[in-house]
N, C-alpha and C positions, 0 to 999 in steps of 0.2 A: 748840555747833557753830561752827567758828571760818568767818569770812565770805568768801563768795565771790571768784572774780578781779572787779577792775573792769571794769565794762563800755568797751568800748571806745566811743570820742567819735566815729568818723568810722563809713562802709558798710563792713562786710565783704565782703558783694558785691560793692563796685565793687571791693576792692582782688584779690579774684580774675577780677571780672572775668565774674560771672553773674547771674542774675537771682534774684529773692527766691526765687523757686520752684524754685532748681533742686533736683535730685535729690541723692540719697548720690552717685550715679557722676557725677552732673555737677561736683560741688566737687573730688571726686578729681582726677578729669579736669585740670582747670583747676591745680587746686594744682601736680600736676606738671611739667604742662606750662610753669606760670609761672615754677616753680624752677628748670625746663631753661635758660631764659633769664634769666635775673636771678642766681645764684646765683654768690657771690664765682668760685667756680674759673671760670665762662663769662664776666661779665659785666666781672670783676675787685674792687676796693676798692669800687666804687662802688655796685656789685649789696648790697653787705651791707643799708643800711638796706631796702630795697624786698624781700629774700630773705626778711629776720627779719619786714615787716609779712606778707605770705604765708604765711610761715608760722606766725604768730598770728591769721589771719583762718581758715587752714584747720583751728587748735585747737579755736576756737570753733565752729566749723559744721559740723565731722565730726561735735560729740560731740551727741548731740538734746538731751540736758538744757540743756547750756550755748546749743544753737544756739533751745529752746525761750526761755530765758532773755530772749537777744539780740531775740530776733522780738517778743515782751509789753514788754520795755522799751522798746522802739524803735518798736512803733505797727505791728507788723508780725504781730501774732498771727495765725496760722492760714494763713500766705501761702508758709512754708517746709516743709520738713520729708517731703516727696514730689513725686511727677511727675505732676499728676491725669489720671487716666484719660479715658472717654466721658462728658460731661454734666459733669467737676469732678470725678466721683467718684476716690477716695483709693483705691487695694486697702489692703486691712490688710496683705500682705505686705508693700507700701511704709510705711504708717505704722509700722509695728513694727521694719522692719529696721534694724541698728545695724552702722552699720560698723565691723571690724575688725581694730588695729591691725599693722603689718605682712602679711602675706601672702605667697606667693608668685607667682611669674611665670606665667604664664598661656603657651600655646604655641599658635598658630592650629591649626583642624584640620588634618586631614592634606589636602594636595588632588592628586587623580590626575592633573590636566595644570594649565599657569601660568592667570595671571590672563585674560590676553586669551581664549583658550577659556572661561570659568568666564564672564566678561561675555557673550561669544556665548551662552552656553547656557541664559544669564537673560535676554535681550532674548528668545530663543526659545520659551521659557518664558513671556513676557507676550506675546508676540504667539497665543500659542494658549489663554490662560486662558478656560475655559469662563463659562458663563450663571452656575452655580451658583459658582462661585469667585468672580467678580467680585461678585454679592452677601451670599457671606460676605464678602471684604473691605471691600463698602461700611459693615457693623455693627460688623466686627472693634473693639477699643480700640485705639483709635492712637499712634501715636509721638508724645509732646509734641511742638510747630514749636520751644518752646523748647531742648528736650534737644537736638534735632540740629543747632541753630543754635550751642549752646555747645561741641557736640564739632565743627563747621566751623570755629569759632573759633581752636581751637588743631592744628589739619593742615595739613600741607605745602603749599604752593602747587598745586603739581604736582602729588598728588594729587588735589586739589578739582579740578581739571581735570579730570581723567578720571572722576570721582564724575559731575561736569556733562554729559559730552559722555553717560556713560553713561544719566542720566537725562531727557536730551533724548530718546533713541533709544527707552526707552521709555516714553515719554510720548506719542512718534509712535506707535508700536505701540499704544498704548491707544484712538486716535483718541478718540469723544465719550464715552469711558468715562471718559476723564481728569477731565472738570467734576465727576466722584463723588467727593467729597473722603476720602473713607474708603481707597478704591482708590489714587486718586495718593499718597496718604501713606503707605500702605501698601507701596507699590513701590518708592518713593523711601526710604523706609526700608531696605528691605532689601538695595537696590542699597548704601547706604552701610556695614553691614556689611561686603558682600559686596567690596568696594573698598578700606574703612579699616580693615579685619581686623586686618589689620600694624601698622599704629600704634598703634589701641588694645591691642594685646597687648603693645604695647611700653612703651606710658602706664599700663595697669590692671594692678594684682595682684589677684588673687582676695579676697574674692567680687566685684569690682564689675566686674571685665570678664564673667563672666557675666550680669548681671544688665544689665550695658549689650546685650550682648550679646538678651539674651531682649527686650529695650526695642525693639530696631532690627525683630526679628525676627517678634514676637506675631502682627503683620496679616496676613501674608503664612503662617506658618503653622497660622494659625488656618483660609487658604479655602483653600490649594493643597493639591491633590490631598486634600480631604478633603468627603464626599458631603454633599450640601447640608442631610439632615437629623441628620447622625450617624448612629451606630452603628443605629438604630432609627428610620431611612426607611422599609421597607415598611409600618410600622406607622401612621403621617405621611398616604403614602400613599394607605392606606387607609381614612383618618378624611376626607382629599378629595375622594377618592371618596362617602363616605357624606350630607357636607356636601351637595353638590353634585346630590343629590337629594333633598332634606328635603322633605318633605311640609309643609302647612299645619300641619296638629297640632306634627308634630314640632318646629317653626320654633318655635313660639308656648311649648313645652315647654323648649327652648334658651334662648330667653330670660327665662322664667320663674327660669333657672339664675343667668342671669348678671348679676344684681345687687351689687354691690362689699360689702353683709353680708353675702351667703349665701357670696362665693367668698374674701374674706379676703386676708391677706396672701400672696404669689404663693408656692408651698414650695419648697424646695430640699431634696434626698438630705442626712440629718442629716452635718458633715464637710464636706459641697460648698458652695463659695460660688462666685457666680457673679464675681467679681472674681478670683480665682485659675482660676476652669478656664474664658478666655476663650472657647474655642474651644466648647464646650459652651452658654454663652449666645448666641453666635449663634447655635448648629443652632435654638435655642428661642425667641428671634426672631424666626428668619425661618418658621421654621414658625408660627408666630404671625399672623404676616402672611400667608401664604400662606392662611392655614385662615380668617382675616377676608373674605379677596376670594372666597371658594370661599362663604361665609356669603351676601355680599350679591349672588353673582350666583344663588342659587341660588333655585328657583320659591316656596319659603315668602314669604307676601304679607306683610316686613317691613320699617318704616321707622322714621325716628326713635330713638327713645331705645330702642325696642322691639330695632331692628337692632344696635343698639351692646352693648344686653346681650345677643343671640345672639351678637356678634363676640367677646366677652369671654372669655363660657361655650367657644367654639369654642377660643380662644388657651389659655384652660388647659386643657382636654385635649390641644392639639398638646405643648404644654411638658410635661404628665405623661410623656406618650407616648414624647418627644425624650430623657427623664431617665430612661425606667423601669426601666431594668437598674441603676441607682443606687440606688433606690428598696427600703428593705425591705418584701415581701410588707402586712404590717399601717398600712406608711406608703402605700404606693399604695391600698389599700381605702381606708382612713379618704379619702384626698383623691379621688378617681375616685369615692365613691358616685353620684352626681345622674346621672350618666353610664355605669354599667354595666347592661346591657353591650351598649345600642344605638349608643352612640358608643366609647365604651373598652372593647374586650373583657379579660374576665378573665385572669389572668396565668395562663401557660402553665407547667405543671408538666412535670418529665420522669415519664417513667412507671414506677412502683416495679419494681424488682427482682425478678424470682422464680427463687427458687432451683431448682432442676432437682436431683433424687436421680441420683444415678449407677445 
């Protein structure tokens, strides 16, 4: 196997000009933009050396082998290679994805009236985000601060202007909602989309303008206009309701449940990971939370360790509950037994068919 490129002696990063961690879209990002300005036809003779290192910094770093390579030799293992999500976590669609070579141009959507209307109508838009929106976006997974600092990095002046003026405006809209840091990031996210649309369509080719694109956008589509518990709220509902009147017995049965052996590692619909169907991990979240405080306000005489595995036992039934149309028949029995059917009621069948003689 004949031997690899040398590694190169200096930062690849510094010479694009991002951080260890940035993303596939954020190296693209940078690459291009740095070649807009440095590259012999713009910059003249002199761009060549600074063109040619660019575009040897962005060989190595597009390709993961090589950029895997780069980051173990260099003392940098595990620091590249995606954008991490809530808590550090990686999605596997980011660790896996590979960018590829050429693409074509990407076209903004289509939009029914200009920019200045489209900011009205998003400052509008955060000035009326409900109870249940603002809490799904305080869980939402958030925009890296560094992903959006690297694509501020390389936009127009006068652009970032209006990105600012526009996320000053609603940040005032948000008033003390703003210190949520889940929310502020989330909105400010999506304002920059919603404002840098144009550039990066004009900077990314496919796939990575969508994918910057889904990056900006996650928080904000994960709460707006979408019902606090998912698809399967009344069901949520109605396990708060039942929480929120627990008897002694029942209380002391609940936590008899929810011991970290008995309930196991948390399950997911076989296919569904919570890392790709963000929006789906918040409904189960916060119903989670919500069915905890419904736990310890409720008359069962619970405290201590006692109350935490009632809170436990209660959170995994809201999250079966929140997932259960995901769930195959034989995968939600096996997981809901300890809990049918005084807290989870049994799944609801349609009713057979009967055929009618003519």
């Amino acid at each position: 196997m004949p031997p690899g490129p040398a590694l190169p002696a200096d930062d690849l990063y510094a010479r694009l000009e991002v951080p260890a961690t940035a993303s596939a879209e954020a190296i693209e990002l940078a690459w291009r933009a740095l070649l807009r300005q440095h590259h012999p036809d713009i910059a003249g003779p002199a761009g060549l050396d600074r063109a040619k290192r660019i575009n040897v910094a962005h060989d190595w770093l597009s390709n993961p082998a090589l950029r895997a390579r780069y980051d173990r030799e260099r003392g940098l293992a595990g620091a590249g290679g995606g954008a991490p999500g809530r808590g550090g976590r990686v999605s596997p669609r980011d660790a896996a994805y590979e960018p590829r070579a050429g693409g074509t141009r990407t076209t903004d959507r289509p939009r029914r009236s200009g920019p200045a209307d489209s900011i009205a109508r998003f400052l509008e838009q955060v000035s009326l985000l409900t109870v249940d929106e603002l809490d799904r976006m305080a869980l939402a997974d958030p925009t890296p601060i560094a992903f959006v600092a690297t694509i501020r990095r390389f936009i127009p002046q006068e652009r970032l202007a209006a990105l600012d003026s526009t996320g000053r405006g609603a940040i005032s809209r948000l008033g003390a909602q703003a210190e949520r840091t889940g929310i502020r990031d989330g909105v400010l996210a999506y304002a920059a989309e919603l404002i840098l649309a144009p550039d990066l369509d004009d900077l990314l080719t496919e796939p990575f303008r969508a994918r910057t694109r889904e990056r900006l956008t996650r928080g904000w589509e994960a709460a707006v206009g979408q019902p606090r518990y998912g698809p399967n709220g009344s069901a949520v509902v109605a396990l708060l309701e039942r929480l929120a009147n627990l008897t002694e017995v029942e209380a002391r049965a609940l936590a008899a449940s929810g011991s970290l052996e008995r309930l196991g590692a948390e399950p997911w619909p076989a296919g569904i990971s919570p890392d790709d169907e963000d929006g789906l991990r918040v409904s189960a979240e916060l119903a989670a939370l919500d069915v905890a405080a419904a736990v310890a306000a409720s008359p069962g005489p619970l405290e201590g360790a006692a109350l935490t595995r009632a809170q436990r036992a209660a959170a995994r039934c809201a999250h079966l509950l929140v997932l259960r149309h995901l769930f195959t028949d034989r995968e939600f029995d096996r997981c809901s037994v300890p809990w049918r059917p005084w807290l989870v009621p049994a799944r609801s069948r349609p009713a057979p068919r009967v055929r009618h003689r003519a």
